[in-house]
C-alpha positions in Angstrom: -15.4 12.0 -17.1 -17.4 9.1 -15.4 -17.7 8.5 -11.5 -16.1 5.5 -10.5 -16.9 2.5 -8.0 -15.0 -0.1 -6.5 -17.5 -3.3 -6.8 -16.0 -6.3 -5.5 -12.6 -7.2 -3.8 -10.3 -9.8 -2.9 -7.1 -10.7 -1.3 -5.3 -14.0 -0.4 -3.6 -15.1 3.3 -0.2 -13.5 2.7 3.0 -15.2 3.8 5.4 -17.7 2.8 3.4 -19.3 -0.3 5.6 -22.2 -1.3 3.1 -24.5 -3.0 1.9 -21.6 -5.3 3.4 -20.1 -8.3 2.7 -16.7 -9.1 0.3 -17.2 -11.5 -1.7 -19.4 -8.9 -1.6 -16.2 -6.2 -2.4 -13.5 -8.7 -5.8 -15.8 -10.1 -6.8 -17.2 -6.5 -7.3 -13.0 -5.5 -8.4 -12.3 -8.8 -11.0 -14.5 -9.0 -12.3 -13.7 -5.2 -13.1 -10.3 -6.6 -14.9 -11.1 -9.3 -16.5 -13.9 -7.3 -17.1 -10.4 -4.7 -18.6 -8.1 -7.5 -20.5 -10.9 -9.0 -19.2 -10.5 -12.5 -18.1 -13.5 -14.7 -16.0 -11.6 -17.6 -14.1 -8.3 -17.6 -13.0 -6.0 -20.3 -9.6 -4.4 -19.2 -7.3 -5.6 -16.7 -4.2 -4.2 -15.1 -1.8 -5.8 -12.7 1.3 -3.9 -10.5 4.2 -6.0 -10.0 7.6 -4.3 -9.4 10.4 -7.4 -10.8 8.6 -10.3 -11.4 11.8 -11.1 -13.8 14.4 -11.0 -10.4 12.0 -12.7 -8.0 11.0 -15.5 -10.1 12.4 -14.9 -13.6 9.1 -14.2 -15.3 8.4 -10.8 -17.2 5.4 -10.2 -19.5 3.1 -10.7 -17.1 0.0 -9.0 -18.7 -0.6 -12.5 -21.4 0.3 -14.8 -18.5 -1.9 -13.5 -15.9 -5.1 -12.9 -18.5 -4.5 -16.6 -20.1 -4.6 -18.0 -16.8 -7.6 -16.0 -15.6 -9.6 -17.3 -18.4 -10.1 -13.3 -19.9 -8.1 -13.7 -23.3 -8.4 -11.7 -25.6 -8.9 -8.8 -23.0 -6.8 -5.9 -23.5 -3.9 -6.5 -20.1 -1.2 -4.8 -19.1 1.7 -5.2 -16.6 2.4 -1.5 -14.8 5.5 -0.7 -12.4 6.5 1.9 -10.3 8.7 0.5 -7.4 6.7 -0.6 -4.5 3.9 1.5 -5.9 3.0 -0.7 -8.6 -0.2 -1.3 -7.4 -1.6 2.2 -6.6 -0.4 2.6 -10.4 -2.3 -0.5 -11.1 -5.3 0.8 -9.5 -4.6 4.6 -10.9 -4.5 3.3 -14.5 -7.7 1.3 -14.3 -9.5 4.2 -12.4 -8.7 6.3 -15.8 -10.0 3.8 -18.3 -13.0 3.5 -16.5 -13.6 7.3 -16.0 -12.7 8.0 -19.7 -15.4 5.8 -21.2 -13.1 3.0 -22.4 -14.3 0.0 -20.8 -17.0 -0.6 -18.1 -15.4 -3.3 -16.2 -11.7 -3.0 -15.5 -9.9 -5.0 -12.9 -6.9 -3.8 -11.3 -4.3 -5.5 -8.6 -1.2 -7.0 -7.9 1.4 -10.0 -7.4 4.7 -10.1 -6.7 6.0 -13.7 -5.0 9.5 -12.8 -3.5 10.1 -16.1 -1.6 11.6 -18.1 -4.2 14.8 -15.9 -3.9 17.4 -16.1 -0.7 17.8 -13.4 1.3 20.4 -11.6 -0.7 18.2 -12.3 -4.0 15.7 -10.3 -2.8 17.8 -8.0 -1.6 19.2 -7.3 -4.8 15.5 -7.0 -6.8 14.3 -4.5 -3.8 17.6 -2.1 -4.7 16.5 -2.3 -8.2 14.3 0.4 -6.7 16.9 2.9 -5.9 19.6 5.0 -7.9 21.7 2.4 -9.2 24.9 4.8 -9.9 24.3 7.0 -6.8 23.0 4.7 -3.9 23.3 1.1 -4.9 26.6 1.0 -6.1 27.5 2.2 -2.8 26.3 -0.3 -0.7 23.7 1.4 0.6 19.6 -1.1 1.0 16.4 0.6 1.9 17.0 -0.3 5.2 20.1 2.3 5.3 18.2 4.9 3.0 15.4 4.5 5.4 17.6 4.9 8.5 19.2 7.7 6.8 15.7 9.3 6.9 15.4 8.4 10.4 18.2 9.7 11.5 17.9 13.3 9.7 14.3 13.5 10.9 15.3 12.8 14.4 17.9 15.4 14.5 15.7 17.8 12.6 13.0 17.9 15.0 15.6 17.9 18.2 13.6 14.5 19.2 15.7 13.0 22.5 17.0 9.5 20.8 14.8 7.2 23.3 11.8 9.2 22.7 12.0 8.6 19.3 13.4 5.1 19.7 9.7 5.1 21.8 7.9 6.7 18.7 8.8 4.1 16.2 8.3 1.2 18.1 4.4 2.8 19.1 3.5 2.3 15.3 4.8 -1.3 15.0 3.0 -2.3 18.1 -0.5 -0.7 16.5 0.1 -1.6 13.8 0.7 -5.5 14.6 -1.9 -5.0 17.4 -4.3 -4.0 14.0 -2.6 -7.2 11.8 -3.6 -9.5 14.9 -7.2 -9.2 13.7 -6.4 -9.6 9.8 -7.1 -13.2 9.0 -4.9 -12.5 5.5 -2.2 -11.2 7.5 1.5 -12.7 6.9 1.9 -12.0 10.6 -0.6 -12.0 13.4 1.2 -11.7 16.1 0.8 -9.1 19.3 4.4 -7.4 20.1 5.0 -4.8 22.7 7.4 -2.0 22.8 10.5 -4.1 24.6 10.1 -6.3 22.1 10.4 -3.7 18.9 13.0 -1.5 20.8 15.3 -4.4 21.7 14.8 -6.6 18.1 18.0 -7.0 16.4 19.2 -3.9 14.7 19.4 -3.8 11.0 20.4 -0.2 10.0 20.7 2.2 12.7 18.1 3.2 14.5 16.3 0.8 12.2 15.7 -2.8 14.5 14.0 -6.2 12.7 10.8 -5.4 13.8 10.8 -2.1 12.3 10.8 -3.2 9.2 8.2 -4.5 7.0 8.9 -8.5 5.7 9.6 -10.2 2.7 6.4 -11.9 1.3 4.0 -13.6 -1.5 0.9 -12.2 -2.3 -1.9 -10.8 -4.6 -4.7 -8.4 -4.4 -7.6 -7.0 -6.6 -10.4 -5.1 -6.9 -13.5 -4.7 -9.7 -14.3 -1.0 -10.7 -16.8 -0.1 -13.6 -19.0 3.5 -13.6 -20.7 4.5 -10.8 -23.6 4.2 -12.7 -23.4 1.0 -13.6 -22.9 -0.3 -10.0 -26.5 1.3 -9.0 -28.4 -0.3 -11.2 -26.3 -3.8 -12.2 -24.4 -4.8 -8.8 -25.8 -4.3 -5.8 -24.1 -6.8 -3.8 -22.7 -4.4 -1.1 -22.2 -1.1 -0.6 -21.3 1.2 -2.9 -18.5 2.3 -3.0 -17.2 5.7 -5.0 -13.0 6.7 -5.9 -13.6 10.4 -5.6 -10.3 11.3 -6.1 -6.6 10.1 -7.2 -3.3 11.9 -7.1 0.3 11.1 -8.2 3.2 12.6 -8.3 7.7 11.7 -8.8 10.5 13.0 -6.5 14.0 12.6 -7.4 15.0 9.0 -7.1 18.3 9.4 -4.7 17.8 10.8 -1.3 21.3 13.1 -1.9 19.6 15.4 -4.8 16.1 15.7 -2.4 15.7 19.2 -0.5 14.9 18.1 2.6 15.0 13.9 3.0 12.9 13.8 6.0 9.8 15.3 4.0 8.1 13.4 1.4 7.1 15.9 -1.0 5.6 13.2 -4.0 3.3 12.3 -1.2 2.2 15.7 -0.2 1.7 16.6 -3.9 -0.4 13.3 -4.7 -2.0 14.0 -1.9 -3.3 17.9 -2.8 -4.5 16.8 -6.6 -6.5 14.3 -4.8 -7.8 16.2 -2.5 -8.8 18.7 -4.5 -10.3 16.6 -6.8 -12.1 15.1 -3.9 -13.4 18.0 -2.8 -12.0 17.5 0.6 -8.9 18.1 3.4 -7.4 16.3 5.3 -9.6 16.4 8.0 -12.1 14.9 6.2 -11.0 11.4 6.2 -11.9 9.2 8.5 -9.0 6.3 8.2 -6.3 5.9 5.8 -4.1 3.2 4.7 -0.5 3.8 4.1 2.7 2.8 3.0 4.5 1.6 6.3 7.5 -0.2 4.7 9.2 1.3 7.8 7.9 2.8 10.9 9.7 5.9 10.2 8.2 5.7 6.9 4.6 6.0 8.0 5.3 9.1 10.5 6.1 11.0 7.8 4.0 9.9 5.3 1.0 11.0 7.9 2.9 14.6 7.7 2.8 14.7 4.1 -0.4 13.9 3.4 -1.2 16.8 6.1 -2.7 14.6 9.3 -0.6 15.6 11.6 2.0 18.8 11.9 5.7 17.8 10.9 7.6 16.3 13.2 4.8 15.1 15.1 3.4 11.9 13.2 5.6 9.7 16.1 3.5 12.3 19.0 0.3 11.4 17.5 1.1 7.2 17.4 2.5 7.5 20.9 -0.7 9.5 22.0 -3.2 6.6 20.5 -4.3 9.0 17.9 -3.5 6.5 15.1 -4.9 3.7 16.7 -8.0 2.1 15.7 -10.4 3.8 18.6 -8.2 6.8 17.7 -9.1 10.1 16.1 -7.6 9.5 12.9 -7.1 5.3 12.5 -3.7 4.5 10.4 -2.9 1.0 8.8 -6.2 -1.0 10.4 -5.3 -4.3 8.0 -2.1 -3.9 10.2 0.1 -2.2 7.3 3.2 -3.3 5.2 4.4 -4.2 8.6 2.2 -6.8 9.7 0.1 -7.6 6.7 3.0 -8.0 4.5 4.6 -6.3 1.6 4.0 -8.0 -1.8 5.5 -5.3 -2.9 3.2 -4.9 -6.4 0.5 -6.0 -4.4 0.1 -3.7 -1.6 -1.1 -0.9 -3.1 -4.4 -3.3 -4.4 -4.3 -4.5 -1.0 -5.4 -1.1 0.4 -8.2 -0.8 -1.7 -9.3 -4.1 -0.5 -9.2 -3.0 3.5 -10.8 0.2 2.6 -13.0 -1.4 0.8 -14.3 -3.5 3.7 -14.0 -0.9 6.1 -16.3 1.4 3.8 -19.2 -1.5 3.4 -18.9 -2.0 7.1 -17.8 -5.7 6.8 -14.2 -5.6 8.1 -15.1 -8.1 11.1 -13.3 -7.5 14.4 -11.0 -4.7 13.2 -14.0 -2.5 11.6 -13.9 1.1 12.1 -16.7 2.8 14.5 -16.4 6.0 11.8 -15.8 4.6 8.3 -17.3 7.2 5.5 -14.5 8.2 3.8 -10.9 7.0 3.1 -7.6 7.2 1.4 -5.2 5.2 0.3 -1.4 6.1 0.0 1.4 3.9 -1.7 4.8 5.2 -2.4 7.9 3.5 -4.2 11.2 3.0 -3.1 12.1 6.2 -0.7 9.6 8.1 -1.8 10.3 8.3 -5.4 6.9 7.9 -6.3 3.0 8.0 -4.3 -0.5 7.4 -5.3 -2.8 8.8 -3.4 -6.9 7.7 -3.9 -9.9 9.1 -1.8 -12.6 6.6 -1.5 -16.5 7.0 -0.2 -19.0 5.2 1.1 -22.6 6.6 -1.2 
């Protein structure tokens, strides 16, 4: 199996992209990382989008996306796995690479959900959940999320405004992070009053705990490690070292224990042993923060921080970017914005920067190694990747 590197990047400015199809986002990021890597052609490409058909009522996006790139004939594909689409993306491109199949893959993501109302987007991000189980009963990711919340918060004997306290701590960081983001759908400073007294969308879930609805594209050029010593030398290089995934049950009602993500502590293991590392190894990661409750415990699972104590450690400033162990420094799902087939390229992209040491006013003081985690719906599905600086 080959070594891997992550050769050029690019993302758009995320937000309300009315004047662009989705065509138009996916090639604009696109072609800024092959622009990045310096490379004029590729020979694989594959792209995460979760419903293209119920956002804007186009499917078979792997002809479509390479016609309009300019790569036809290439060999595309279209992957999906919920709001982890593009950690698949990334996952499945990472393989062909490593196997010996092609030498210069790109993988990313697109999703533009703005062309729906409120309820239409609604509707596609359920498509997510059990269908029979959850959906037909009314229930959003909002309410499973809360559901989460509330179980965790009665798990952990966690005094309501304490927690209330812990929750808003990683929206403020995590917008305080987005501020400096020039890409970000929202870059805008909030403080604790405001998260705590937002309007309340699913109980103990406010607006500003949630991450938004939003267009977008990311992607990233990988080819052998190798390859990238000798042929690009445009930045840094930068090595995948590992990659994990792994499935839960889709419904929260058939998990063990809903307030534990075990997909993401089982990614998480496969890659760090592939990595060669633990947890306290990595210097930074990027998560999936669709919900501030989400990203406490997704820094449990992946085995940061002691369960029931991922909302201690954001209160404390240990996730913060001067922290000990930075979380979500593009500013997260929250303030970033959640493409939701994008985001999982979009954390390569940040970690990308972060590991050449061009991340601007939001770079890392410690940036050697880090890991990306991206999950689908509740948890149903994570990829985990392990990146380093050589």
């Amino acid at each position: 199996m080959r070594d891997v590197a992550v050769i050029g990047v690019g993302i758009n400015k995320w937000g309300e992209l009315w004047e662009k199809s989705l065509r138009d986002i996916f090639v604009e990021a696109a072609l800024l990382a092959m622009d990045d890597a310096g490379v004029d052609h590729i020979d694989s490409l594959y792209v995460g989008s979760m419903t293209p058909g119920l956002f804007v009522g186009q499917e078979h996006l792997a002809s479509l996306l390479a016609d309009y790139l300019g790569q036809c004939p290439i060999p595309a594909a279209r992957v999906e796995s919920a709001c982890a689409s593009g950690g698949l993306a990334v996952r499945m491109g990472w393989m062909e690479v490593a196997a010996g199949v092609s030498d210069i893959v790109m993988v990313g993501g697109v999703e533009k959900m703005l062309d729906v109302d409120g309820a239409g987007a609604t509707f596609a991000l359920a498509s997510a959940a059990d269908q029979e189980w959850e959906c037909y009963n009314g229930v959003t990711f909002p309410g499973l999320y809360a559901m989460i919340a509330n179980a965790y918060q009665a798990k952990h004997n966690i005094p309501f405004n304490t927690f209330r306290k812990q929750l808003a701590h990683v929206a403020v960081k995590n917008h305080a992070n987005g501020l400096l983001n020039p890409n970000a759908q929202f870059r805008s400073k909030v403080s604790l009053e405001q998260v705590m007294n937002s309007t309340l969308i699913a109980d103990p879930l406010r607006l500003l705990d949630c991450s938004p609805i939003t267009d977008g594209a990311a992607a990233a050029i990988l080819c052998p490690l190798d390859m990238a010593k000798t042929k690009f030398k445009n930045h840094p290089l930068i090595a995948i070292i590992g990659s994990g995934a792994a499935t839960d049950t889709l419904a929260l009602a058939d998990r063990e224990d809903i307030t534990y993500l075990k997909a993401t502590e089982v990614a998480a293991e496969r890659a760090y042993k592939m990595a060669g590392m633990k947890p306290e190894d990595i210097d930074f990661a990027e998560v999936h923060d669709c919900f501030t409750i989400a990203e406490m415990c997704v820094t449990e699972a992946l085995g940061f921080f002691e369960v029931g104590k991922g909302g201690e450690a954001a209160m404390a400033g240990v996730t913060a970017r001067d922290g000990a162990k930075p979380i979500n420094p593009s500013g997260g799902l929250k303030s970033k914005g959640h493409p939701v087939g994008a985001t999982g390229a979009a954390q390569v992209v940040e970690i990308a920067h972060q590991l050449r040491g061009d991340a601007d006013k939001r770079q890392l003081q410690k940036a050697r190694v880090g890991l990306a985690q991206n999950m689908g719906g509740s948890g149903g599905s994570t990829i985990v990747h392990i990146f380093k600086a050589v």
